[in-house]
C-alpha positions as CSV (number, residue, x, y, z in Angstrom):
1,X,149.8,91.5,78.0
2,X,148.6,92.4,81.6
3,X,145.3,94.3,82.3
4,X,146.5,98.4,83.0
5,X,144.9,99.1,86.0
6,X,144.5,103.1,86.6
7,X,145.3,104.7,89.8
8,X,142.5,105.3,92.6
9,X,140.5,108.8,91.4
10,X,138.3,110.2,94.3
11,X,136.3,113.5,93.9
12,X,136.7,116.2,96.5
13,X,136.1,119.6,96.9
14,X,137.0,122.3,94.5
15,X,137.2,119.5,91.9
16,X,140.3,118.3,92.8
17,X,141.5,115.3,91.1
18,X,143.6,112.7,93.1
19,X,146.4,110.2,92.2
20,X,145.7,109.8,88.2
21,X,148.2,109.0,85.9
22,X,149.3,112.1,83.7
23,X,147.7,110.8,80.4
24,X,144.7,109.9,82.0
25,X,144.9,113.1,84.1
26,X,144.5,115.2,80.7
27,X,142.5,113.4,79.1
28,X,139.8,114.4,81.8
29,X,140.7,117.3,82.5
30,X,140.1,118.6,79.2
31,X,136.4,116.9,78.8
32,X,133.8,118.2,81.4
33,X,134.0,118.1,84.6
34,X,132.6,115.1,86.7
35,X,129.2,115.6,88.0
36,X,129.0,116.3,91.6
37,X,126.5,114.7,93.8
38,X,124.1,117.0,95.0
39,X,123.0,116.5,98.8
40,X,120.1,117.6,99.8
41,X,119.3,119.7,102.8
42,X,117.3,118.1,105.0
43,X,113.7,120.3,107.1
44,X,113.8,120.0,110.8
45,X,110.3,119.2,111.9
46,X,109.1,118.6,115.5
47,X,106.1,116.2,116.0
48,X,103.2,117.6,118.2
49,X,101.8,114.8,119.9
50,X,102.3,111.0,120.5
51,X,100.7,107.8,121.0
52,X,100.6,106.0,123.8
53,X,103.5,102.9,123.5
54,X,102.9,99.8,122.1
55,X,101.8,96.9,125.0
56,X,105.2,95.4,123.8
57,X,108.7,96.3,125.5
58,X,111.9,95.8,124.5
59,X,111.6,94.7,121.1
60,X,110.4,96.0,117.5
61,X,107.6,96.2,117.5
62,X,105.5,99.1,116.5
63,X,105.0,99.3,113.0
64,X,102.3,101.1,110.5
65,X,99.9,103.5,111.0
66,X,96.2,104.4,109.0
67,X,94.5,107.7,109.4
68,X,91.0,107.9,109.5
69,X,89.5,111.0,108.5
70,X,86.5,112.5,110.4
71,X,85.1,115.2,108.4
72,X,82.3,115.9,110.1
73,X,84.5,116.0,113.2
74,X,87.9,116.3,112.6
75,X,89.2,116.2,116.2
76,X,87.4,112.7,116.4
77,X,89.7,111.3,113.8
78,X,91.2,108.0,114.6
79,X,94.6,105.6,113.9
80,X,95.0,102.2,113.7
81,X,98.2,100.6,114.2
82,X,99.9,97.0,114.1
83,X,101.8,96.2,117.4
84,X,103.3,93.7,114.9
85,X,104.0,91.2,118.0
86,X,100.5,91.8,119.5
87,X,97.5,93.1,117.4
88,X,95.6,96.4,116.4
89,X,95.4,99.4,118.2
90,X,93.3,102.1,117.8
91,X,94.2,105.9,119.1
92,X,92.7,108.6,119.0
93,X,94.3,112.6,118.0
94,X,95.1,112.7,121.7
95,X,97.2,109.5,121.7
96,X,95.2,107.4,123.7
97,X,94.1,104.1,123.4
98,X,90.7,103.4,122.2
99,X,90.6,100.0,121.8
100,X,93.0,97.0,121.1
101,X,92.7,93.9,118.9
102,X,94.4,90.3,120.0
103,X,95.9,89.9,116.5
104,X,99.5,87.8,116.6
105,X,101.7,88.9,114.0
106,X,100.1,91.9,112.0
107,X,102.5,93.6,110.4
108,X,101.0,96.2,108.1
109,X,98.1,97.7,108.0
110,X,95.7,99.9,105.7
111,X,91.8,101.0,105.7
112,X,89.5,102.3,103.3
113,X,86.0,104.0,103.0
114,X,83.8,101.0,101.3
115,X,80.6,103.0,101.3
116,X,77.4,101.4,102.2
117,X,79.7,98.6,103.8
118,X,81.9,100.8,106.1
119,X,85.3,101.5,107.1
120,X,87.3,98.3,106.2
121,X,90.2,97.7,107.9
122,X,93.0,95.1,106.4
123,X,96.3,93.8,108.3
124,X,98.9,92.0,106.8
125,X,99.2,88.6,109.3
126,X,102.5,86.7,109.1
127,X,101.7,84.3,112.2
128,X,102.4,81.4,109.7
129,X,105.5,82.3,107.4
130,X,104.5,79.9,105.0
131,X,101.1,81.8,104.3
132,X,100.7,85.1,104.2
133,X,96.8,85.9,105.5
134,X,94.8,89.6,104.9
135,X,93.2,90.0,108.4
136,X,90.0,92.0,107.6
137,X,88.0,94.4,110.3
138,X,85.3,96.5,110.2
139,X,86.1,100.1,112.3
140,X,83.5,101.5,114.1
141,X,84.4,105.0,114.2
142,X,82.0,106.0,116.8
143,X,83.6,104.0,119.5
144,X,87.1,103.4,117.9
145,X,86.6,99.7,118.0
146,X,87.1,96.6,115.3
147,X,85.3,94.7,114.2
148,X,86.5,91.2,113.2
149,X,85.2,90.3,109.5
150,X,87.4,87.1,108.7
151,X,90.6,86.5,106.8
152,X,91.7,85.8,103.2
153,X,94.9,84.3,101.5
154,X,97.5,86.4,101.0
155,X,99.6,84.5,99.0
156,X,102.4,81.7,99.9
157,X,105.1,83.1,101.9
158,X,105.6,85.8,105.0
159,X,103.2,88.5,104.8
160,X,104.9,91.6,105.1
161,X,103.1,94.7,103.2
162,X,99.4,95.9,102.1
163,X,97.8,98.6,100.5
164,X,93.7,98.8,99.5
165,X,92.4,100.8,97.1
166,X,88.7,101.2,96.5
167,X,87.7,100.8,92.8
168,X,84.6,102.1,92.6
169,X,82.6,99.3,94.2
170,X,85.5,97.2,94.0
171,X,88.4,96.4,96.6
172,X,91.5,95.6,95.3
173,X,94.2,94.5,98.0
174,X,97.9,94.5,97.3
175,X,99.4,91.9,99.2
176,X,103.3,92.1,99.5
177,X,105.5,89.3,100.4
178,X,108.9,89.6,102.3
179,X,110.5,87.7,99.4
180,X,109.1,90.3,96.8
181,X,106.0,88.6,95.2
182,X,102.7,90.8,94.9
183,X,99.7,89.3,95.1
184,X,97.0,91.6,93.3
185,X,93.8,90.5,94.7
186,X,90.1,91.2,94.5
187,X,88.1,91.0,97.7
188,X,84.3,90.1,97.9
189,X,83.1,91.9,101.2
190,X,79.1,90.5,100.9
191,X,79.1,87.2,103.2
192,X,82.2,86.2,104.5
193,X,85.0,87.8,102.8
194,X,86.5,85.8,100.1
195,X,89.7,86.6,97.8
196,X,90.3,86.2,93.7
197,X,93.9,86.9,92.8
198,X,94.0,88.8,89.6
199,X,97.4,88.8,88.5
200,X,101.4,88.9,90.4
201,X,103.9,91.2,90.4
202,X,107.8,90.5,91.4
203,X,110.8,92.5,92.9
204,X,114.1,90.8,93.5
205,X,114.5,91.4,97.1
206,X,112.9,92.1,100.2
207,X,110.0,94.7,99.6
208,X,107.2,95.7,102.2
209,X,105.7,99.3,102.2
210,X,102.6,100.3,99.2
211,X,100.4,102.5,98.5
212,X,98.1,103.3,95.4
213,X,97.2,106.9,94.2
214,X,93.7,106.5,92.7
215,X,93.9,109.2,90.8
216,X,96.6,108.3,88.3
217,X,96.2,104.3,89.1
218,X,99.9,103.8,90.1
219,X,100.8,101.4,92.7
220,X,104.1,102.7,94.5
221,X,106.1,99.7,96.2
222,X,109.2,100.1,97.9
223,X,112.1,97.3,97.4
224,X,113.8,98.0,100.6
225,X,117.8,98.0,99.8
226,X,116.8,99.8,95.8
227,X,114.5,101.8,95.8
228,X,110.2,102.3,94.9
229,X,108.5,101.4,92.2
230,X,105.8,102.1,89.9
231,X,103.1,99.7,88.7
232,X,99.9,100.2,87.1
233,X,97.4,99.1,89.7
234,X,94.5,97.9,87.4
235,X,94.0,94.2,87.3
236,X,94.4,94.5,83.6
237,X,97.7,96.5,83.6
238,X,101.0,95.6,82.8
239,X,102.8,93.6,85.3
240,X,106.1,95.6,84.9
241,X,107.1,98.1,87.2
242,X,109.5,101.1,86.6
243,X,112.5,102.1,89.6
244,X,111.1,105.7,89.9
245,X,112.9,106.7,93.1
246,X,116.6,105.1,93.4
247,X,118.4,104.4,97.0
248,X,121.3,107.0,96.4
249,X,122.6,107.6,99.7
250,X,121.7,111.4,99.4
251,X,118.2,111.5,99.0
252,X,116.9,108.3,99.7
253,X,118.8,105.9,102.0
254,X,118.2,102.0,102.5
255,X,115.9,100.4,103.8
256,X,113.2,102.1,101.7
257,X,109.9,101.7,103.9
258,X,106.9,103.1,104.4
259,X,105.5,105.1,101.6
260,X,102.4,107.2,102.1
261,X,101.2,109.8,98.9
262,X,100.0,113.5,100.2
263,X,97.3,114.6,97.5
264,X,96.5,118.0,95.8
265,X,94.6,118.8,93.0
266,X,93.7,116.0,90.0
267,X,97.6,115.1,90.0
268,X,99.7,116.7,92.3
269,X,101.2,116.3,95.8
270,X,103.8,114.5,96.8
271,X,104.8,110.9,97.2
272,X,106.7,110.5,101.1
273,X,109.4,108.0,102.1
274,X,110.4,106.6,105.1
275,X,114.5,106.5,104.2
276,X,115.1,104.7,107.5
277,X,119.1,104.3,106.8
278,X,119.3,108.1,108.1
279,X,116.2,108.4,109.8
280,X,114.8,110.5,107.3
281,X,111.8,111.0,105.2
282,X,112.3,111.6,101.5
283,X,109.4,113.5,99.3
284,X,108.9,113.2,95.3
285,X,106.6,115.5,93.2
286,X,103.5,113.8,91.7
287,X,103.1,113.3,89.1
288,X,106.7,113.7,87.8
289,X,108.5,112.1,90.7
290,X,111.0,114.9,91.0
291,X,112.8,114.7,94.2
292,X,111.8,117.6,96.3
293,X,113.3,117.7,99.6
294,X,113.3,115.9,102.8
295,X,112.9,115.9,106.1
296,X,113.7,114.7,109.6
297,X,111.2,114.7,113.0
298,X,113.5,116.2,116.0
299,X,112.7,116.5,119.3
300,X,110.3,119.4,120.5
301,X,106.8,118.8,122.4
302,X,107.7,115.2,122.2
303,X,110.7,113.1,121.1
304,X,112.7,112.9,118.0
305,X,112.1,110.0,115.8
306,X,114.3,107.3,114.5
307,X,114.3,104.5,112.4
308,X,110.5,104.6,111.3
309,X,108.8,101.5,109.7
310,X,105.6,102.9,108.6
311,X,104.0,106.0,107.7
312,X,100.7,107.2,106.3
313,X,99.7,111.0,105.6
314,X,95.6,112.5,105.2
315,X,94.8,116.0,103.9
316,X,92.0,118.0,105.0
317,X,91.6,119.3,108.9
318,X,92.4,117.7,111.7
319,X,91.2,120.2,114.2
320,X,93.6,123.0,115.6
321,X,96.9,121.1,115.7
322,X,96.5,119.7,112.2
323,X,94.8,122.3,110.2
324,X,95.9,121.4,107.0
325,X,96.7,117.8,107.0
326,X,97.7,114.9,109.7
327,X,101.6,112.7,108.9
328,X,102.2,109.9,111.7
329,X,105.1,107.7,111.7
330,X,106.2,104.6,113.7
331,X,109.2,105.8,115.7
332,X,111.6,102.7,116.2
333,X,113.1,104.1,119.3
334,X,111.2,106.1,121.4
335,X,113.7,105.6,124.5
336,X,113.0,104.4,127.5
337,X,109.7,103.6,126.6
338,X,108.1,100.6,124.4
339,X,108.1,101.9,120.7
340,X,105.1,104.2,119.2
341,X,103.9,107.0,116.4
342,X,104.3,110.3,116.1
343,X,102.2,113.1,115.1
344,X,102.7,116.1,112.7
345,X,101.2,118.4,111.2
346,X,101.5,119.0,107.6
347,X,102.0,122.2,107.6
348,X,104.8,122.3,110.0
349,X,107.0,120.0,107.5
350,X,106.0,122.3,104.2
351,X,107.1,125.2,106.3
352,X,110.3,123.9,107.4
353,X,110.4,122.7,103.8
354,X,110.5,126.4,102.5
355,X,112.6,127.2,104.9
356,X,115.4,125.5,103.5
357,X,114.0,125.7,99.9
358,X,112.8,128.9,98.7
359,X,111.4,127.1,95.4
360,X,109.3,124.5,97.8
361,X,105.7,124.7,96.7
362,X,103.2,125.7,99.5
């Protein structure tokens, strides 16, 4: 007997039902109706200033941004970002250069407050492919300058993502792979810096952008063509992640890239997604991981933004442009100039947010 092969259905508006054979036809229409896919609306949200370009023209090469927070003076706050052909920059709120690091190939970069040993600095350094390397830099937040501490083992293949997070006195590095290997690692900052890998996690496929929320422990890590995942970031934790944000073409649209978590409260805030496929940015409730909205960066003060790599968000004041909280993003086009990052202010996307949500928490 051959295999009965139904007609072609496709969904369309007002739920009508296309080309089905009259049994089949029926059948469905008497169970309930197929679930829609809902798409969300996506926030409009203009940057208000810009960085300087990268030193490299003509190619990709812009990447990931840090946020340093100056409390004591917000508008003195600083970012470092890979020119991921070049080295580290170092702009200020303004945009402009404060200094610039010879580094090859850094790809991603992240920073932490280490206490009584500084501002560290880590960039993920794929000048050999066949051995990933955690570049590590002291900032000097005075003068916006880095300085060079040494370099650890990343783990064997092309370095591609990092994320920090400070464990009490303890650094913990995640260093992610292009082939999908996470190295967990714990780094020793009192001589010369040396690494102890704790344990390894695995995704299938490419994967770059992490970050850790330190209050519930989670490390997020985005597989680029699926979706994020969650880990438990202690070295004793379970090495098994769960898919906690899905590419679906609606909300979240491949490549998954950076990822960058917005704080409030013990728990809450909001997890933020560069879905580079539409040249969005997708945002998911913590600690539930609800989707709850999106947005995109049009042009305004500055240009629009398109196809962003990496992202990183800070709460707290940034002086009178960024009252209640700082967002930059790598924009991958930046036309006619070399590539850069963008600047937002926080409060500009969760207003343009409740514009098109009513229910959009403040």
């Amino acid at each position: 007997m051959g295999t009965f092969r139904s007609p072609l259905w496709r969904r369309c508006a007002g739920d009508v039902l296309i080309r089905a054979s009259t049994a089949l036809a029926l059948a469905l229409i008497w169970t309930a109706p197929l679930a829609a896919q809902i798409v969300p609306v996506t926030a409009q949200v203009t940057a208000r200033a810009e960085t300087v370009p990268v030193g490299t023209a003509n190619d990709d090469a812009a990447d990931d941004p840090a946020i340093w927070h100056n409390r004591a003076r917000p508008q003195a706050s600083l970012i470092v970002a890979t020119d991921k052909k070049a080295g580290l920059y170092v702009y200020g709120l303004d945009g402009q250069v404060k200094s610039f690091t010879p580094a090859g190939r850094v790809n991603n970069v992240a920073l932490v407050n280490m206490g009584r040993s500084g501002v560290i600095v880590a960039a993920s350094d794929r000048n050999d492919q066949a051995q990933a390397l955690i570049q590590l830099y002291r900032l000097n937040t005075r003068t916006g300058s880095l300085v060079r501490l040494g370099a650890v083992p990343g783990g064997a293949g092309e370095a591609y993502g990092l994320c920090l997070w400070r464990e009490g006195p303890r650094l913990n590095a995640y260093s992610v792979l292009k082939h999908g290997a996470i190295h967990h690692l714990r780094i020793d900052l009192k001589d010369a810096p040396l690494a102890t890998e704790v344990r390894k996690l695995q995704l299938s496929t490419q994967t770059e952008g992490c970050v850790v929320d330190p209050r519930s422990r989670k490390l997020y890590v985005g597989e680029e063509a699926r979706g994020v995942w969650a880990f438990d970031a202690r070295a004793n934790g379970p090495i098994d992640g769960q898919l906690i944000a899905a590419v679906d073409n609606a909300q979240l649209v491949a490549d998954v890239e950076g990822l960058a978590i917005m704080p409030t409260g013990r728990q809450g805030g909001w997890l933020v997604v560069s879905s580079q496929g539409d040249n969005g940015f997708a945002l998911y409730r913590l600690p539930d991981h609800r989707p709850l909205g999106r947005f995109r960066l049009t042009a305004g003060i500055v240009g629009s933004v398109e196809e962003t790599d990496g992202i990183d968000v800070h709460p707290g004041s940034f002086g009178r442009q960024f009252p209640n909280g700082l967002f930059v993003a790598q924009d991958g086009h930046n036309e006619p100039s070399a590539q850069n990052f963008k600047l937002v202010s926080w409060r500009d996307i969760l207003r343009a947010l409740k514009a098109v949500d009513k229910e959009m928490p403040q």
